[in-house]
C-alpha positions in Angstrom: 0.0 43.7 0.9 -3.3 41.7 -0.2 -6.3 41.2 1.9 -6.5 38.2 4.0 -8.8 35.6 2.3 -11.7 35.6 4.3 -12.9 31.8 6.4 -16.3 30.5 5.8 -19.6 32.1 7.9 -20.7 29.1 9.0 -18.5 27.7 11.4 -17.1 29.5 14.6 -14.4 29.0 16.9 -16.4 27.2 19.8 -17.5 24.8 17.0 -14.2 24.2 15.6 -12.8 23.5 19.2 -15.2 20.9 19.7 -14.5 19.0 16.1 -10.7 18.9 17.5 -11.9 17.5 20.1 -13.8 14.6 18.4 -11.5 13.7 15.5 -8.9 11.0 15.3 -6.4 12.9 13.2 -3.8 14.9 14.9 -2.9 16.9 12.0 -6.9 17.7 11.4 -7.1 18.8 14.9 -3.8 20.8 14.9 -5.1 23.0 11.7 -8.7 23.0 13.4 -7.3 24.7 16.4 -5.1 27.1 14.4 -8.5 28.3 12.3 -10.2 28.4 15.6 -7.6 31.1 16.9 -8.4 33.0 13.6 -12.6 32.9 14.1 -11.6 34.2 17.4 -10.0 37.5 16.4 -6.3 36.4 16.3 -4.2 37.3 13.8 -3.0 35.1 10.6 0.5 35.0 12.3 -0.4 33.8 15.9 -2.7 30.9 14.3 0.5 30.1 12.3 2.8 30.2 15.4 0.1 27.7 17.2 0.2 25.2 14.4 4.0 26.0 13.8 3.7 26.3 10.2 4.5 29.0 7.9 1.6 31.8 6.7 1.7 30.1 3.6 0.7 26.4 4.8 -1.8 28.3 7.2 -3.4 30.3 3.9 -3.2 26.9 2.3 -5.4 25.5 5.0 -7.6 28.4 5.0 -8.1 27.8 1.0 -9.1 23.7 1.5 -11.3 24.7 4.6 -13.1 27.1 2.7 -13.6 24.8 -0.7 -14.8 21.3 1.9 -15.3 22.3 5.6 -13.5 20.5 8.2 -13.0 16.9 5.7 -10.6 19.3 3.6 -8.0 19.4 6.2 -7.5 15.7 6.5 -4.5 14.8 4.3 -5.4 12.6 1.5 -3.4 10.0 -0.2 -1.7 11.5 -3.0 -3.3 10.3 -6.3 -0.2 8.8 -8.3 1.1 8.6 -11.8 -1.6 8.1 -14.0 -1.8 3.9 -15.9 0.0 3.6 -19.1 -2.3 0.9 -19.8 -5.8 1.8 -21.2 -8.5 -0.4 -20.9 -8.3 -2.4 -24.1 -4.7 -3.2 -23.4 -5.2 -4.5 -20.0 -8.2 -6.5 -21.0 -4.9 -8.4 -24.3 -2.6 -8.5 -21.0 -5.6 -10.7 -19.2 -6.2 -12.8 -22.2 -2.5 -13.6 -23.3 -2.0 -14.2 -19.2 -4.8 -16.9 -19.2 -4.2 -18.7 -22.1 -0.6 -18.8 -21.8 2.5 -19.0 -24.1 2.4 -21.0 -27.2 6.0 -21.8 -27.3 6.6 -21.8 -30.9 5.6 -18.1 -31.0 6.3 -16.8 -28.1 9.7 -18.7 -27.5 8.7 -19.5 -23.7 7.4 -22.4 -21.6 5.9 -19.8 -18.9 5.3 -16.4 -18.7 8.0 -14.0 -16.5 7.3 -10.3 -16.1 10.2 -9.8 -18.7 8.5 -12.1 -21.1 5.4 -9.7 -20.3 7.0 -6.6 -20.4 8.4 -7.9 -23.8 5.0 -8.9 -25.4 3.8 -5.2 -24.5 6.6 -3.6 -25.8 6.2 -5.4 -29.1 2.1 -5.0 -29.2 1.5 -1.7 -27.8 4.7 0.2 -28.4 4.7 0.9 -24.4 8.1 0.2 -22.2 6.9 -0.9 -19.0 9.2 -2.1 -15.9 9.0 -5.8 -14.4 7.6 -4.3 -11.5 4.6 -2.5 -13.0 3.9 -5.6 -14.9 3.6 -7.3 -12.2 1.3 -4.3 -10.2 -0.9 -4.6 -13.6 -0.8 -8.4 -13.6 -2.0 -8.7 -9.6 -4.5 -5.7 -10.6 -5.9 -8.4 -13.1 -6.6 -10.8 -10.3 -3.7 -13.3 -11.4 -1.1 -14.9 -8.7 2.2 -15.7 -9.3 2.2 -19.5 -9.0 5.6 -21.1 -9.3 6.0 -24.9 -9.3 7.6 -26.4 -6.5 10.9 -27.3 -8.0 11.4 -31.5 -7.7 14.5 -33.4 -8.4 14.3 -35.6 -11.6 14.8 -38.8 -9.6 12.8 -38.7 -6.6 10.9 -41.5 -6.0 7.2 -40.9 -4.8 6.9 -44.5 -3.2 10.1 -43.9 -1.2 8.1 -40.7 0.2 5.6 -41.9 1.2 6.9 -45.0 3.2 9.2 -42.0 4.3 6.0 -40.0 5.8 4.3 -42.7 7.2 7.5 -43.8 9.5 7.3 -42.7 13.1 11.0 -40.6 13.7 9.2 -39.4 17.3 12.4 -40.4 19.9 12.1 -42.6 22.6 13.3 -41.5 25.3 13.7 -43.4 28.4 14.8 -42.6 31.9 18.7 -43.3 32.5 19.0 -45.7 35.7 19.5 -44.1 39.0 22.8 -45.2 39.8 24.2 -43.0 36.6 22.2 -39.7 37.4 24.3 -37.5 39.8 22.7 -37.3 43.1 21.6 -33.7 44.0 24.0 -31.4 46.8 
Protein backbone atom coordinates (compact mmCIF):
# COMPACT_ATOMS: atom_id res chain seq x y z
CA UNK A 1 0.00 0.00 0.00
CA UNK A 2 1.56 3.62 -1.02
CA UNK A 3 2.18 6.35 1.35
CA UNK A 4 -0.47 8.91 1.83
CA UNK A 5 0.33 12.00 -0.14
CA UNK A 6 1.22 14.38 2.33
CA UNK A 7 -1.19 18.13 2.68
CA UNK A 8 0.52 21.39 2.48
CA UNK A 9 2.60 22.94 5.84
CA UNK A 10 0.96 25.98 5.76
CA UNK A 11 -2.50 25.68 6.60
CA UNK A 12 -3.85 23.90 9.75
CA UNK A 13 -7.08 22.58 10.79
CA UNK A 14 -8.26 25.68 13.03
CA UNK A 15 -7.49 27.73 9.81
CA UNK A 16 -9.38 25.61 7.50
CA UNK A 17 -12.39 25.63 9.86
CA UNK A 18 -12.54 29.15 9.78
CA UNK A 19 -12.39 29.38 5.73
CA UNK A 20 -15.58 27.00 5.84
CA UNK A 21 -16.90 29.22 7.73
CA UNK A 22 -16.49 32.31 5.49
CA UNK A 23 -17.04 30.88 1.98
CA UNK A 24 -20.16 30.76 -0.05
CA UNK A 25 -19.69 27.39 -1.70
CA UNK A 26 -21.06 24.40 0.00
CA UNK A 27 -19.04 22.03 -1.82
CA UNK A 28 -15.66 24.24 -0.93
CA UNK A 29 -16.71 24.12 2.65
CA UNK A 30 -17.68 20.39 2.71
CA UNK A 31 -14.01 19.35 1.23
CA UNK A 32 -12.43 22.16 3.68
CA UNK A 33 -13.90 20.41 6.60
CA UNK A 34 -12.96 16.88 5.45
CA UNK A 35 -9.00 18.26 5.04
CA UNK A 36 -9.50 19.79 8.33
CA UNK A 37 -10.30 16.36 10.04
CA UNK A 38 -7.07 15.12 8.24
CA UNK A 39 -4.62 18.25 9.70
CA UNK A 40 -6.18 17.16 12.83
CA UNK A 41 -4.80 13.56 13.03
CA UNK A 42 -7.73 11.69 11.52
CA UNK A 43 -7.37 9.21 9.20
CA UNK A 44 -7.81 9.45 5.20
CA UNK A 45 -11.02 7.22 5.67
CA UNK A 46 -12.93 9.26 8.51
CA UNK A 47 -12.28 12.57 6.44
CA UNK A 48 -13.80 10.55 3.51
CA UNK A 49 -16.80 9.31 5.62
CA UNK A 50 -17.36 13.20 6.75
CA UNK A 51 -17.51 14.47 3.21
CA UNK A 52 -19.19 11.12 2.04
CA UNK A 53 -17.06 10.65 -0.81
CA UNK A 54 -14.89 7.86 -1.82
CA UNK A 55 -10.72 7.83 -0.80
CA UNK A 56 -10.23 8.51 -4.26
CA UNK A 57 -12.31 11.94 -4.60
CA UNK A 58 -10.83 12.68 -1.09
CA UNK A 59 -7.02 12.02 -2.64
CA UNK A 60 -8.25 14.02 -5.52
CA UNK A 61 -9.00 16.97 -3.26
CA UNK A 62 -5.92 16.48 -1.37
CA UNK A 63 -3.90 16.67 -4.98
CA UNK A 64 -5.89 20.22 -6.09
CA UNK A 65 -5.46 21.59 -2.45
CA UNK A 66 -1.94 21.04 -2.49
CA UNK A 67 -1.24 22.43 -6.29
CA UNK A 68 -3.77 26.08 -5.38
CA UNK A 69 -4.72 26.32 -1.60
CA UNK A 70 -8.18 26.58 -0.63
CA UNK A 71 -9.35 28.30 -4.49
CA UNK A 72 -8.47 24.66 -5.86
CA UNK A 73 -11.41 23.09 -4.31
CA UNK A 74 -14.05 25.30 -5.80
CA UNK A 75 -15.40 23.45 -8.88
CA UNK A 76 -14.67 25.23 -12.07
CA UNK A 77 -16.61 25.39 -15.21
CA UNK A 78 -15.45 22.69 -17.36
CA UNK A 79 -13.40 24.20 -20.30
CA UNK A 80 -15.28 22.72 -23.48
CA UNK A 81 -14.54 21.45 -26.92
CA UNK A 82 -12.03 23.42 -28.32
CA UNK A 83 -13.35 26.11 -31.71
CA UNK A 84 -13.11 24.62 -35.12
CA UNK A 85 -12.78 27.97 -36.31
CA UNK A 86 -9.26 29.70 -36.17
CA UNK A 87 -8.92 33.14 -36.24
CA UNK A 88 -8.68 33.96 -39.91
CA UNK A 89 -11.73 32.03 -40.59
CA UNK A 90 -13.96 33.77 -38.13
CA UNK A 91 -12.63 37.12 -39.13
CA UNK A 92 -14.19 35.62 -43.65
CA UNK A 93 -17.39 34.52 -41.53
CA UNK A 94 -17.63 38.37 -40.11
CA UNK A 95 -16.94 39.84 -43.50
CA UNK A 96 -19.23 37.61 -45.71
CA UNK A 97 -21.97 38.21 -42.68
CA UNK A 98 -21.68 42.08 -43.10
CA UNK A 99 -21.63 42.49 -46.58
CA UNK A 100 -24.27 39.99 -47.28
CA UNK A 101 -25.19 37.58 -50.11
CA UNK A 102 -24.71 38.60 -53.63
CA UNK A 103 -27.45 36.58 -55.10
CA UNK A 104 -26.12 35.60 -58.27
CA UNK A 105 -23.20 33.78 -56.43
CA UNK A 106 -24.38 32.83 -53.57
CA UNK A 107 -28.00 31.75 -54.79
CA UNK A 108 -29.68 33.57 -51.63
CA UNK A 109 -31.52 36.75 -50.84
CA UNK A 110 -30.45 36.46 -46.98
CA UNK A 111 -28.21 34.57 -45.13
CA UNK A 112 -29.65 31.34 -42.85
CA UNK A 113 -27.30 29.40 -40.63
CA UNK A 114 -27.59 26.57 -43.39
CA UNK A 115 -26.61 29.02 -46.04
CA UNK A 116 -23.60 29.66 -43.49
CA UNK A 117 -22.83 26.39 -42.56
CA UNK A 118 -22.74 25.82 -46.48
CA UNK A 119 -20.35 28.78 -47.41
CA UNK A 120 -17.93 27.12 -44.63
CA UNK A 121 -18.11 23.92 -45.78
CA UNK A 122 -17.32 24.94 -49.34
CA UNK A 123 -14.34 27.58 -48.16
CA UNK A 124 -12.75 25.99 -45.28
CA UNK A 125 -13.48 22.29 -45.81
CA UNK A 126 -15.00 22.32 -42.06
CA UNK A 127 -18.73 20.77 -41.39
CA UNK A 128 -20.16 22.79 -38.78
CA UNK A 129 -23.88 22.38 -37.28
CA UNK A 130 -26.64 25.32 -37.66
CA UNK A 131 -26.34 25.68 -34.16
CA UNK A 132 -22.58 26.41 -33.86
CA UNK A 133 -23.01 28.73 -36.62
CA UNK A 134 -25.13 30.46 -35.07
CA UNK A 135 -22.88 30.33 -31.35
CA UNK A 136 -19.98 31.66 -33.90
CA UNK A 137 -22.14 34.22 -35.59
CA UNK A 138 -23.57 35.80 -31.92
CA UNK A 139 -19.79 35.42 -30.82
CA UNK A 140 -19.12 37.88 -33.77
CA UNK A 141 -21.49 40.45 -32.34
CA UNK A 142 -24.25 39.96 -35.11
CA UNK A 143 -28.15 39.53 -34.18
CA UNK A 144 -30.52 37.63 -35.93
CA UNK A 145 -32.81 40.31 -37.41
CA UNK A 146 -35.76 38.93 -39.20
CA UNK A 147 -38.17 41.25 -41.06
CA UNK A 148 -41.50 41.51 -39.75
CA UNK A 149 -43.47 39.61 -42.28
CA UNK A 150 -46.36 42.12 -44.10
CA UNK A 151 -49.11 41.12 -46.29
CA UNK A 152 -48.65 42.28 -50.00
CA UNK A 153 -51.77 44.41 -49.89
CA UNK A 154 -51.90 46.16 -46.71
CA UNK A 155 -52.59 49.58 -47.00
CA UNK A 156 -50.46 51.99 -44.73
CA UNK A 157 -53.11 54.86 -44.90
CA UNK A 158 -55.85 52.44 -43.70
CA UNK A 159 -53.40 51.90 -40.59
CA UNK A 160 -52.98 54.64 -39.63
CA UNK A 161 -56.58 56.07 -39.61
CA UNK A 162 -56.93 52.62 -37.90
CA UNK A 163 -54.46 53.65 -34.88
CA UNK A 164 -55.60 56.94 -34.51
CA UNK A 165 -59.41 55.79 -33.85
CA UNK A 166 -60.47 55.71 -30.21
CA UNK A 167 -61.95 51.68 -29.76
CA UNK A 168 -61.91 52.63 -25.65
CA UNK A 169 -65.83 51.40 -24.63
CA UNK A 170 -68.23 53.45 -23.32
CA UNK A 171 -69.80 52.27 -20.78
CA UNK A 172 -72.67 53.77 -19.09
CA UNK A 173 -74.65 52.88 -16.05
CA UNK A 174 -77.87 50.63 -16.90
CA UNK A 175 -81.04 52.58 -15.28
CA UNK A 176 -82.15 51.59 -11.88
CA UNK A 177 -85.29 50.10 -12.51
CA UNK A 178 -83.29 47.09 -14.67
CA UNK A 179 -80.55 46.43 -11.94
CA UNK A 180 -81.81 43.68 -9.47
CA UNK A 181 -82.30 45.20 -6.09
CA UNK A 182 -80.00 43.67 -3.46
CA UNK A 183 -81.62 40.74 -0.69
Amino acid sequence: MAAAIALRNDFDGLALRRMSKQTKDAAQARRLLALAAIYDGGSRTDAARIADVGLQTLRDWVLRFNARGPAGLINGKAPGNASKLNGSQRQALAAIVERGPVPAIHEVVRWRLADLAQWIWEEFGISLSETTVGREVKALGFAKISARPRHYAQNELAIDDFKKKDFRPRWKRSAKASRPEPR
